[in-house]
C-alpha positions as CSV (number, residue, x, y, z in Angstrom):
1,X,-16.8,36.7,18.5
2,X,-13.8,37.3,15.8
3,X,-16.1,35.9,13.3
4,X,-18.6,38.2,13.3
5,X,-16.4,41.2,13.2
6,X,-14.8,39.4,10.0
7,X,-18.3,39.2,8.3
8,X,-19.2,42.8,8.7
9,X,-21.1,42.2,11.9
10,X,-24.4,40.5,10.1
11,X,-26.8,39.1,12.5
12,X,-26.3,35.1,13.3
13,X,-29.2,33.2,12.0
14,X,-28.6,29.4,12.9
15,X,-25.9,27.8,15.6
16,X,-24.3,24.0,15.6
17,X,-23.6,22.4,18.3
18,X,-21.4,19.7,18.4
19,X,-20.0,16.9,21.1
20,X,-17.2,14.7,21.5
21,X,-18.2,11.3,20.8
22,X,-14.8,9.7,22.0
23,X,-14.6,9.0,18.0
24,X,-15.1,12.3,17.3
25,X,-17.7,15.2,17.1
26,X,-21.0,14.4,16.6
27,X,-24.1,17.2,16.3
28,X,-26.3,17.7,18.7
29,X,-27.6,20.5,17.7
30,X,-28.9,22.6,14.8
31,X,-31.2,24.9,15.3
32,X,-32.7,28.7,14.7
33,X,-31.6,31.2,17.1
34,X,-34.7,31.6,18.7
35,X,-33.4,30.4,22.7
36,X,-29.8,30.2,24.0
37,X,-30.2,27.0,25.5
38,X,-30.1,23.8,24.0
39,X,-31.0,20.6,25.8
40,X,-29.3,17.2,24.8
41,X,-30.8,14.0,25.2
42,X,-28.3,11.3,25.2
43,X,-26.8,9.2,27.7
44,X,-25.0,11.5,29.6
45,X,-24.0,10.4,33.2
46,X,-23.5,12.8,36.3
47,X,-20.1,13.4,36.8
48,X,-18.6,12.6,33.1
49,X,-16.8,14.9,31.2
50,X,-18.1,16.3,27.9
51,X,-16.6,18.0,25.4
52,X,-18.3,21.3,23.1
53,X,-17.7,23.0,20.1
54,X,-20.3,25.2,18.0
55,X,-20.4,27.5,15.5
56,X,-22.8,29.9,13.9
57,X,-24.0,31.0,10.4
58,X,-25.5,34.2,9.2
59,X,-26.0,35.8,5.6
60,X,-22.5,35.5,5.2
61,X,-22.7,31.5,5.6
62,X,-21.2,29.3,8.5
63,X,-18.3,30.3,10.6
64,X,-15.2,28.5,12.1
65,X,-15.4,25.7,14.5
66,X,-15.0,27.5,17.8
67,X,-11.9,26.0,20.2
68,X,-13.9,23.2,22.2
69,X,-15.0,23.5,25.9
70,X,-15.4,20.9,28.7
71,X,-17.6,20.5,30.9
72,X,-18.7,18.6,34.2
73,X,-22.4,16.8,33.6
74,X,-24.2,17.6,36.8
75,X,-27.5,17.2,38.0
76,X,-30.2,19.3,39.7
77,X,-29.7,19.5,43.6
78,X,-32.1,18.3,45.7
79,X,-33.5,21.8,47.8
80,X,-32.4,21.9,51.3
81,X,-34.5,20.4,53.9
């Protein structure tokens, strides 16, 4: 969290989320900090690769973009029989 060092360590307030479109980043997400989980309602298949960036703002105002992150969409198992 190099950012938050670099703005004397003040407490994040709000988080961004935003995902690759495949014409670029679109947000998903813009919320409080008040849970560190986020659920996204679009069409997202099992199996597809998305790709994640965020970044957070506190009294200091927003931070960079952090590097993006891909991930594998997956889906709940079944539980074993």
């Amino acid at each position: 969290m190099y950012w938050i060092t670099q703005s004397g360590g003040s407490t994040i307030i709000t988080y961004s989320i935003e995902m690759d479109s495949g014409f670029g980043f679109v947000e998903v997400a813009n919320q409080q900090l008040t849970s560190s989980s986020v659920i996204i309602s679009t069409n997202i298949v099992s199996g597809s690769y998305l790709n994640f960036r965020y970044r957070c703002s506190n009294v200091q105002g927003w931070s960079e973009y952090s590097p993006s992150n891909i991930i594998v969409a997956a889906t709940v198992p079944d539980a074993p029989t």
